[in-house]
PASE-234857 format. One record per residue (C-alpha): x, y, z. Coordinates in pm, whole numbers, plus 50000, padded with zeros to 5 digits. Each point is the difference from the previous one (the first is absolute). Layout:
XYZ...
//
This chain:
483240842039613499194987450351498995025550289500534969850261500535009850361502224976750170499415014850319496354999950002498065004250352497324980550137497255017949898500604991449638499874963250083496595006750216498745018549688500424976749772498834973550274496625018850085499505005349650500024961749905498204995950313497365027549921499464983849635499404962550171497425016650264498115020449729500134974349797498454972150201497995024550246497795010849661499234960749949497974997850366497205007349848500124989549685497904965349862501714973849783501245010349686498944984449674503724979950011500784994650338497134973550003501794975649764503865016750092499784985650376498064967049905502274989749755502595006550251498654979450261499704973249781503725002149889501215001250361497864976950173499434977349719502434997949791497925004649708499845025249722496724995649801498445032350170500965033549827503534991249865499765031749742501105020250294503315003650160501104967850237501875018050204497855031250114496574973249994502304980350339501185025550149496745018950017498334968750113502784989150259497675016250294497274979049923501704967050021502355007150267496495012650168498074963149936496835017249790498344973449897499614992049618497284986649837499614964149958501834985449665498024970049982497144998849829500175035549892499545005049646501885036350031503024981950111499834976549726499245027049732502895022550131497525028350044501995026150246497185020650010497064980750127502244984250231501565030750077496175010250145499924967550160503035011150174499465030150100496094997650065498824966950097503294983850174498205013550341503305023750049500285032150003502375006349672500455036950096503044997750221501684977549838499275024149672501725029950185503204977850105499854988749641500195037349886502685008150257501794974349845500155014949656500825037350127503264989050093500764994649648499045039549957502045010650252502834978849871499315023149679500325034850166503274987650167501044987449681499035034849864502345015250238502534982349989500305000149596499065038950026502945008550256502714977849795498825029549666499385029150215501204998950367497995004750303497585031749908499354983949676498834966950224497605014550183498155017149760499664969549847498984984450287497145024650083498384996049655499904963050031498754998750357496765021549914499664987949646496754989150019499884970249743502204983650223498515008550289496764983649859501334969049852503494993250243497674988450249497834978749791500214961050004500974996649663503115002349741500295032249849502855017150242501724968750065500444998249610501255038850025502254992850238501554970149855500025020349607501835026850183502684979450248500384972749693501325034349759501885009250231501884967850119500794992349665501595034549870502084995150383501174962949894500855016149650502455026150127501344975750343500714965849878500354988150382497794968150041498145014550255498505028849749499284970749725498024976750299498095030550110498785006849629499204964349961497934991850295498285035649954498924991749629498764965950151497955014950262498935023749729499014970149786497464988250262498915037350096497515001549666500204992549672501355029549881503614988150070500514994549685500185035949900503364995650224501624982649689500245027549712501045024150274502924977650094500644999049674499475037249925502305006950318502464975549855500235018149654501105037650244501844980750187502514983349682500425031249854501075018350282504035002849994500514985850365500784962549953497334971550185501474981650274497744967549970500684965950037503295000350184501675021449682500125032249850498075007149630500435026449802498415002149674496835005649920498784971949902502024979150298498785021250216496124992049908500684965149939501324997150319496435018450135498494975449799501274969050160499305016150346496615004649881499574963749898501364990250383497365026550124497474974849818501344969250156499675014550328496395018149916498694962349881501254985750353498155031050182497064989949854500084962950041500675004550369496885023850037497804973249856501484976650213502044982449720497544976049864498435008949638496164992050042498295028850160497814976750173500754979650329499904969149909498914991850409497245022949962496474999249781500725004649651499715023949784498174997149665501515032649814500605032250136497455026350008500625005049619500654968249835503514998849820498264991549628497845033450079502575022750050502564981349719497175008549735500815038850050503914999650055500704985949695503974989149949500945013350300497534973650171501704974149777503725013450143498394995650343498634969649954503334987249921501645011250291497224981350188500564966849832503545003650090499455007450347502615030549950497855021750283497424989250225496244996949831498615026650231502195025949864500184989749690495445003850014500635033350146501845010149752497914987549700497225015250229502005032749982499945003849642496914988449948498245024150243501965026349822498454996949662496605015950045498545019550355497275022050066501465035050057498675033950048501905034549960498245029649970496274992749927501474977449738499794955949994502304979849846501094963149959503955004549889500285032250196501885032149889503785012049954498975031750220498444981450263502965001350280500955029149845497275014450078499564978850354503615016450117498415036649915497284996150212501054978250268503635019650058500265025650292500355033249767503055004950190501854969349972499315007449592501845031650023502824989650201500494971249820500195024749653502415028550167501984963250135500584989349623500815035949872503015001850344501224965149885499945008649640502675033450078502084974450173503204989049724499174971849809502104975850175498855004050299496154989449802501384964350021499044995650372496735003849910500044970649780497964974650154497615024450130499125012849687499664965249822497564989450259497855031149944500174999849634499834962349902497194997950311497625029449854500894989649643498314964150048497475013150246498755022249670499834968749775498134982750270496164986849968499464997350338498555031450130498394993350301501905023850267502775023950041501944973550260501254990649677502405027049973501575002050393503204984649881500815031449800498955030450316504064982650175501605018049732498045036750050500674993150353503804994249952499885030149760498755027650193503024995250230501905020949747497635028750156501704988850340503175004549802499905031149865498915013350286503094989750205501765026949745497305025750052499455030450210497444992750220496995017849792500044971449759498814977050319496535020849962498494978449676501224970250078498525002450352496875012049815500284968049786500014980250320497345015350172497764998849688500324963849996499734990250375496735016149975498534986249661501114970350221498485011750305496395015649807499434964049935500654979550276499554972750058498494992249682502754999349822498914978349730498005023649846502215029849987499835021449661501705033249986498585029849860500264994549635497384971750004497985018850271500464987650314499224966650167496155008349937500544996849666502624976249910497314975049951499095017949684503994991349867500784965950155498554971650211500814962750137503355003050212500415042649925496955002550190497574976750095501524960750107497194995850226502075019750327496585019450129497444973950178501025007150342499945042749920496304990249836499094984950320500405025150161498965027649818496634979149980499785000350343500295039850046497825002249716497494980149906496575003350099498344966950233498574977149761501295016049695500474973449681504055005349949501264981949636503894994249908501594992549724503384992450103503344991949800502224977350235500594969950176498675012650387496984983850097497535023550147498254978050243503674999150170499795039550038496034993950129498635019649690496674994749939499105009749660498534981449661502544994449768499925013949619501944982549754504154990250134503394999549888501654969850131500804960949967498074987850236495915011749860497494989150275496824992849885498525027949928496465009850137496845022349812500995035450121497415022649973501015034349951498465025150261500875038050104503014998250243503465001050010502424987249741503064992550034502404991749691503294992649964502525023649761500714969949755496574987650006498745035149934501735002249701499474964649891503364994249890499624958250065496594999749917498614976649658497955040349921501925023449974500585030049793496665017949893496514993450004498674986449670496944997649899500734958749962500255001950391496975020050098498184978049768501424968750179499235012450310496305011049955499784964449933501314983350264498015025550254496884983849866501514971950167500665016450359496434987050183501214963949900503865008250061498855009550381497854970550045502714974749850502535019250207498365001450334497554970350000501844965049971496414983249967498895020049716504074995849888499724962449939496365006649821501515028649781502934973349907497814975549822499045029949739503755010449987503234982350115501965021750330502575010949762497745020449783498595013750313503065013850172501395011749666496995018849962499995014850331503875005849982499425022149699497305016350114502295011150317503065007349777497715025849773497865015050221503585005250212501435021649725497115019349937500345011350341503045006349992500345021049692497705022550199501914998050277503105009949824498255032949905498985005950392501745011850255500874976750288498225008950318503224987850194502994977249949502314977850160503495000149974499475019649650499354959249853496014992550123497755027649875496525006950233496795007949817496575007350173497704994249711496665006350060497104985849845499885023149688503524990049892499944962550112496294998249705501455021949744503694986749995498624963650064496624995849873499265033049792499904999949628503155006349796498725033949947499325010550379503814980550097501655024249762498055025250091501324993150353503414999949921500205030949760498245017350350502634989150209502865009749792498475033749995499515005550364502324977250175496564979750133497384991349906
//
């Protein structure tokens, strides 16, 4: 079933070298010029604080292992950190405002350290596409491995997130090598193959919290495994009934836990607080244990219980309650629609449009190959398809549907699969080379088109990159990558003294990229004050997510309840600017109301007139864009009175305009 060369040349291993080599380059090179992500902000501080520290109150929701290793760079490099004492962010546990602190007021410049942070991570992709290779060659011999090898390289979801300071292909790898290590120590009961197994479901432990998931594929593998007529070398003897042979699985699995539990202890420095006890304390991490307990339910209870017994350390343990919790109810957008709970087509949906057209049809003439193979050989395939099934099967249940990073652990397996194309071809005259080649080419340049951003790649079913915004937002398209390809643009394009307003979903700060614009209403954890923005002709710039106001308290349509509230609060915009820009008049304007009811007022007022912008906008076209995730709007004075000011009749009027002609 294998096409292996044993006497292969060195320009396969250069191949297979460059490509790996070509993936890493592309990968990082498209990051140069890209601003913090949304994650990255709270991914690298809460990895300082493990390394340097020793303390685990910042961000422990995340994986432990890809939060150090990302922030290695910055503590081997002496950034400075902000100072714990005193600072009622430390105390709190709140990653993010720290996080800003960090990044922003620490006096250093972050970026560096950001980029050796992200260089970091894209060794764990590249450790992927070898482990792609490797597993595709063992199935389907050297052709079969480098087709493989070439779809992963130029895939562009990993391209956009395997050289990103955060979790998501670290967890993919570790899914992938942690299936794989296990079916090996199943079929070779040499210690070596049960250690391996072992310390990789450890590491995957403290990759991200979706390690779990690793357990009812063991056991699903386990199950294929007993009933296979070969008998299971384990544990120094031979078994060879069914049941002994998945009891003996079992018991390995149980030892896999022991050595997962001491993994995890030694990456929170075996101690149970999560706290330093040498350091400031903390009060309660950024959400308090009581808050989250009150929406888990029993499994908070079952948690809870492990925490009183000290059976993991309390970090984890939070993360995990965290985890849940978090996973209960999340904004999410798909298709024009909002939701709360999400949707069982919403990955479904995120794989059709975010998947290289050719990588979906190799992947389908892959299954029908494997499927004409004999049935016994469909055993090899075992792990591979557990993964994919029992991964996509959960991912359809799941309420959290915030981005299609969600699903990378599955796009392995199509990789492994379309090997069989490298396979058959090996038996082929050479005729048949023509569509695969085609296949190739389509998808190094769907790969190519979009360079380098990557992130927001959509294939032609959900109309390009200009439109994917329309299908999906957050991580598929918009994490806050474009400040520094805003900046400039600006600068080619703005007219001298022209009023420039962002709205902006993300953690980059864009006094760091010298951006001098008003700010509309923000996405982030960190809110500034926000000043009276008056709204004048010029350019607008607004984020994809913030656009479509996925994470925004209105949302949805237009009701007449809103207009009404908002034609009230205008009345209030003369005082709004005064108590906004005047901190005389401020403390005057106080005595009549308290500060509260002020800023709540003018934070509504911002929040509605915002979306009533922005449903115009939505039925505009963009005057430019950057990086297909910040849309560019000229509005002139017309459009800024009628879509801001105007009555409810002239805004629809507006709008149904627009629609009509494409402006307005």
């Amino acid at each position: 079933m294998s096409n292996r060369n044993p006497a292969r040349r060195p320009w396969f291993y250069v191949l297979v070298v460059g490509l790996l080599a070509l993936h890493y380059a592309l990968a990082v090179g498209s990051k140069l010029n890209e601003s913090t992500t949304s994650d990255e902000l709270v991914h690298l501080t809460g990895g300082y604080t493990f390394d340097h520290f020793n303390d685990y109150r910042l961000h422990p929701e995340n994986g432990n292992l890809p939060q150090r290793l990302a922030a290695l760079p910055a503590v081997l490099s002496g950034m400075p950190f902000p100072a714990l004492a005193g600072n009622p962010y430390w105390r709190d546990s709140d990653a993010w405002i720290l996080g800003h602190q960090f990044f922003y007021e620490s006096g250093a410049d972050h970026f560096p350290r950001l980029m050796a942070g992200r260089a970091m991570i894209a060794l764990f992709s590249v450790a992927t596409g070898l482990l792609v290779f490797c597993w595709t060659r063992r199935l389907f011999g050297d052709a079969g491995a480098v087709v493989a090898l070439i779809f992963f390289t130029f895939e562009p979801s990993f391209l956009a997130h395997g050289a990103l300071a955060t979790s998501d292909v670290c967890m993919t790898f570790f899914l992938l090598a942690s299936v794989g290590a296990w079916w090996r120590h199943l079929h070779d009961g040499r210690a070596r193959w049960w250690w391996l197994s072992a310390l990789t479901f450890g590491l995957a432990s403290v990759a991200k919290f979706s390690a779990p998931l690793l357990l009812p594929m063991f056991i699903l593998l386990a199950l294929v495994r007993a009933f296979a007529p070969e008998p299971l070398q384990l544990l120094g003897r031979s078994w060879n009934s069914r049941g002994a042979k998945f009891g003996a699985a079992a018991l390995s699995g149980l030892a896999h836990g022991l050595v997962a539990a001491v993994v995890i202890w030694a990456f929170f420095g075996f101690r149970y607080s999560a706290a330093n006890p040498v350091l400031p304390p903390m009060a309660h991490f950024i959400r308090p244990w009581e808050w989250i307990d009150q929406n888990i339910g029993a499994t908070g209870k079952f948690i809870h219980a492990l925490a009183n017994w000290h059976v993991l350390p309390e970090a984890y343990l939070y993360g995990i309650a965290y985890v849940k919790e978090s996973m209960q109810v999340r904004s999410a957008f798909l298709n024009g629609e909002f939701s709360i709970t999400g949707w069982p087509s919403y990955f479904v949906y995120a794989f059709l449009y975010k998947t290289t057209i050719p990588v979906m049809l190799a992947s389908l003439a892959a299954v029908g190959l494997i499927l004409r193979r004999p049935r016994a050989d469909w055993y090899r395939f075992a792990p591979l398809a557990v993964l994919f099934g029992f991964y996509w099967a959960i991912s359809t249940t799941s309420h959290l549907n915030i981005g299609h990073r969600h699903i990378l652990p599955t796009y392995p397996v199509l990789f492994i699969a379309t090997g069989a194309l490298g396979a058959w071809l090996a038996t082929r005259r050479a005729v048949w080379v023509v569509p695969v080649v085609v296949l190739l080419g389509w998808h190094v340049s769907e790969s190519s088109f979009v360079a380098p951003h990557y992130l927001a790649y959509f294939n032609e079913l959900a109309g390009g990159p200009a439109n994917g915004h329309r299908h999906l937002v957050d991580s598929s398209v918009d994490w806050g990558q474009d400040l520094p390809g805003l900046k400039d643009w600006l600068d080619g394009h703005a007219a001298p003294g022209e009023p420039v307003y962002l709205s902006y979903f993300g953690t980059g700060e864009p006094a760091y990229y010298h951006l001098h614009v008003q700010r509309l209403p923000f996405v982030n954890g960190f809110k500034l004050l926000q000043p009276w923005v008056p709204l004048r002709p010029g350019l607008y710039c607004i984020g994809a997510t913030m656009l479509e106001h996925v994470y925004s308290p209105i949302r949805g349509p237009w009701t007449p309840a809103l207009e009404q509230e908002y034609q009230q609060l205008r009345a209030l915009e003369p005082a709004l600017a005064v108590y906004f820009s005047d901190p005389v008049q401020r403390a005057e304007m106080d005595r009549a109301a308290s500060p509260e009811k002020w800023r709540r007022a003018g934070t509504r007022h911002d929040l509605l007139r915002f979306a009533r912008l922005c449903h115009y906008l939505r039925a505009r076209t963009p005057d430019a864009n950057v990086g297909y995730s910040i849309f560019i709007y000229r509005l002139t004075p017309a459009e800024i009175a009628e879509a801001t000011t105007g009555s409810l009749a002239q805004w629809q009027g507006l709008i149904e305009r627009t629609r009509r002609g494409g402006t307005p």
